[in-house]
N, C-alpha and C positions, 0 to 999 in steps of 0.2 A: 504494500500500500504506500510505504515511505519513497520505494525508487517511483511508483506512477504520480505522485505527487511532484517528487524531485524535475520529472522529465516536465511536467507541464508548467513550469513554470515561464513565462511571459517575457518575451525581448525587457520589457520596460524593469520587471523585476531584475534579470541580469544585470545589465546597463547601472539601476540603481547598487546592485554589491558591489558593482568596480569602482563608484562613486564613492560606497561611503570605504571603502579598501584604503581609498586614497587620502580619508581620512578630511573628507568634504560632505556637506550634507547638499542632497537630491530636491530640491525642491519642486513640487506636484503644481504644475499651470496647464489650463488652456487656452486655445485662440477663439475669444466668441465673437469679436471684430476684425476680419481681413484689413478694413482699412486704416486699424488701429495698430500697425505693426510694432508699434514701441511701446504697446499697455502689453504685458502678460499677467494674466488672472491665475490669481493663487489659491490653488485645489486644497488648503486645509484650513485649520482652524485658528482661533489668536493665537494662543501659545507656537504653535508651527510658525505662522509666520513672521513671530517676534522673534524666534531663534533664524530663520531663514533671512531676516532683517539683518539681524549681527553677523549673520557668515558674510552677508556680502557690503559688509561695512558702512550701511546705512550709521549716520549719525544723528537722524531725526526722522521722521515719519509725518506725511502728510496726511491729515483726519478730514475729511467733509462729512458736514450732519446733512442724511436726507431726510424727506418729508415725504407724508402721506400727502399725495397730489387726488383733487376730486375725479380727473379722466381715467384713476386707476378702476373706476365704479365701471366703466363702459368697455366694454368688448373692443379686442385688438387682435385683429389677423394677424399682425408683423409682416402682411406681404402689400408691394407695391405693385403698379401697376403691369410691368415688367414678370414679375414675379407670378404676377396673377396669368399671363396669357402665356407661360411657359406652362405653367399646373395644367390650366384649364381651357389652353385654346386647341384650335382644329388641329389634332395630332396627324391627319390622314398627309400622305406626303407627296401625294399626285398633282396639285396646285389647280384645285378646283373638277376636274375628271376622274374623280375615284374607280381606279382600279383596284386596289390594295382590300377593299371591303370594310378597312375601319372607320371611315365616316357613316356609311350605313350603320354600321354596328351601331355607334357612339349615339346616332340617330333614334335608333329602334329603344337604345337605353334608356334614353332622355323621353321619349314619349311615353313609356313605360310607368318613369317615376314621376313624370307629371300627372298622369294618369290617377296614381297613387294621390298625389300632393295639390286632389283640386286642380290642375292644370299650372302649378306653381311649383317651380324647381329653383331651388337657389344653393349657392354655393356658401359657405362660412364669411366668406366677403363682405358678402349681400346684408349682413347682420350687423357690418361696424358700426361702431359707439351704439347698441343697445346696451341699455341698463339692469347687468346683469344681476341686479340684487332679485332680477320679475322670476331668476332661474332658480337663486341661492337669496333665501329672505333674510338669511344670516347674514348677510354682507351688508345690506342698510345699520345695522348696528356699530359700524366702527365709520360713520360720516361724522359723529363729532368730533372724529380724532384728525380730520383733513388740515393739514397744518401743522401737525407733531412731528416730533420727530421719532421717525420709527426705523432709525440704523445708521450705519456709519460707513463711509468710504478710506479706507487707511492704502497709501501708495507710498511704496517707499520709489526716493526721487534715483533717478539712474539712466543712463544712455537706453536701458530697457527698463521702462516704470513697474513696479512689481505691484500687483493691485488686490486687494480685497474687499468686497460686503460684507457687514456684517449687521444683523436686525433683530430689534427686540421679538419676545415670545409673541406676543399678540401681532406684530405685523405676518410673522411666522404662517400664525392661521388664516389671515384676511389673504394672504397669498395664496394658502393652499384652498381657501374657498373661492375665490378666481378663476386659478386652475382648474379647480373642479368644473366649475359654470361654464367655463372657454371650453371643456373637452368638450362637455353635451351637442355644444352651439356644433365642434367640430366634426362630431361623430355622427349627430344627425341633424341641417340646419332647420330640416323644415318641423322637424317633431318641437326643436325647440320654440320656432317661432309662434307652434300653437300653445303649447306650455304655456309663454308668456301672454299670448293672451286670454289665457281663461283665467292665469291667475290676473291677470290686470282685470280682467268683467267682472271677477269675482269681488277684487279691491272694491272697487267702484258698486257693486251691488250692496254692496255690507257699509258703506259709507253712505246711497242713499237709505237704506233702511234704519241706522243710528238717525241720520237726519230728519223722516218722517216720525221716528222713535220719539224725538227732542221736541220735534213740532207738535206732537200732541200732547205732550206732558205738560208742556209752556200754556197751550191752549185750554186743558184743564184748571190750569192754575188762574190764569185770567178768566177764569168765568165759572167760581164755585157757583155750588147748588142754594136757591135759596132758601134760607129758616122759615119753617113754617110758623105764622103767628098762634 
C-alpha cells in the first residue's frame, strides 16, 4: 500500500521535496488573472503566508480592507460579450450551408427546450443583475452589512506581488449563499426564473393580504358599535 502511494505521488509534490531539500520553503499560488502577470495568489492560509513573506524578505506587507458592495446581491455571469458567443454561438462550421448536421441538431434542441420552457429558452446571461436573495431569502439578511468591512487584501510588494484574501466568518457564508443561488441560475436558467417569480407573487400576495388585514382593523377601530341606551 506504502510503495502505490509512494508511486502516485504528483510532479508538484516532487518538485516541492527538492525545494524544501534545499532548505527553501515552496510556496502554493495560482494565476486567476492572465492579464495580471505580476499579482501571484497565494494558495494558503495567514500563518503560511506570513512565513512565505519572511522567506522572501518582505519587510512590510500591504493590507487593503474590503467591503461588502450592494451589486454582490445581483447575479454575475463573469462572461463578456466575447465570451458569450464562443459558449453559445453557431458552433456549425459550414458558414451558413450546413452540411456537418450540427446546426440542425443545435436546432431541433432548442425547439425542444423551448417547447419545454413556454416557448422561452435562455441562457444564464439572460438573468444578469437579478436579485438573487428571490433564489436564497437568506441572503436579504446581510444588506445591512453593505459597507462593512468583510476581509482583507494582504500583498507582499515585489517584482512579483504575492497576494492574499482573506474574510470574516459571516462574509464566508453570504458567499457561499451566492454560490449557491448563481449555481441554480446556472444549472437551470429557466427553472430558476420561475422560482423567482412565484416566490416574488407570492411576496406580493402576502403583502396585499397584511394590507387588507390592517385596513380593516383601522376600519373597525374608526367606527365602534354603538351603546345601546
Amino acid at each position: 500500500m506504502a510503495k502505490n502511494q509512494k508511486a502516485q505521488k504528483s510532479i508538484t509534490d516532487i518538485v516541492c521535496e527538492h525545494i524544501k531539500k534545499q532548505k527553501l520553503l515552496p510556496i502554493p499560488v495560482q494565476t486567476l488573472n492572465e492579464d495580471a502577470e505580476a499579482t501571484r495568489y497565494f494558495g494558503g492560509d495567514l500563518k503560511e503566508f506570513l512565513a512565505a513573506a519572511k522567506t522572501l524578505g518582505a519587510k512590510g506587507i500591504f493590507i487593503e480592507t474590503l467591503y461588502l458592495e450592494d451589486d454582490e446581491f445581483y447575479y454575475d455571469s463573469g462572461m463578456d460579450d466575447e465570451e458569450y458567443m464562443a459558449t453559445y454561438g453557431n458552433e456549425c462550421c459550414c458558414n451558413g450551408e450546413c452540411t456537418c448536421g450540427k446546426s440542425d441538431k443545435k436546432s431541433k434542441k432548442n425547439v425542444k427546450v423551448e417547447e419545454e420552457a413556454d416557448g422561452v429558452w435562455l441562457e444564464p446571461e439572460d438573468l444578469e443583475g437579478l436579485d438573487l436573495s428571490l433564489l436564497k431569502p437568506e441572503i436579504a439578511k446581510f444588506q445591512d452589512r453593505i459597507g462593512e468591512a468583510c476581509g482583507v487584501r494582504l500583498t507582499v510588494p515585489g517584482v512579483d506581488h504575492l497576494e492574499v484574501e482573506l474574510f470574516a466568518d459571516w462574509y464566508d457564508k453570504f458567499a457561499e449563499l451566492v454560490d449557491e443561488a448563481s449555481d441554480i441560475i446556472e444549472c437551470d436558467p429557466n427553472g430558476a426564473l420561475a422560482d423567482m417569480e412565484a416566490m416574488y407573487r407570492a411576496e406580493e400576495a402576502a403583502a396585499k393580504a397584511a394590507a387588507a388585514k390592517d385596513k380593516s382593523v383601522k376600519k373597525i377601530a374608526a367606527h365602534p358599535p354603538k351603546k345601546s341606551k
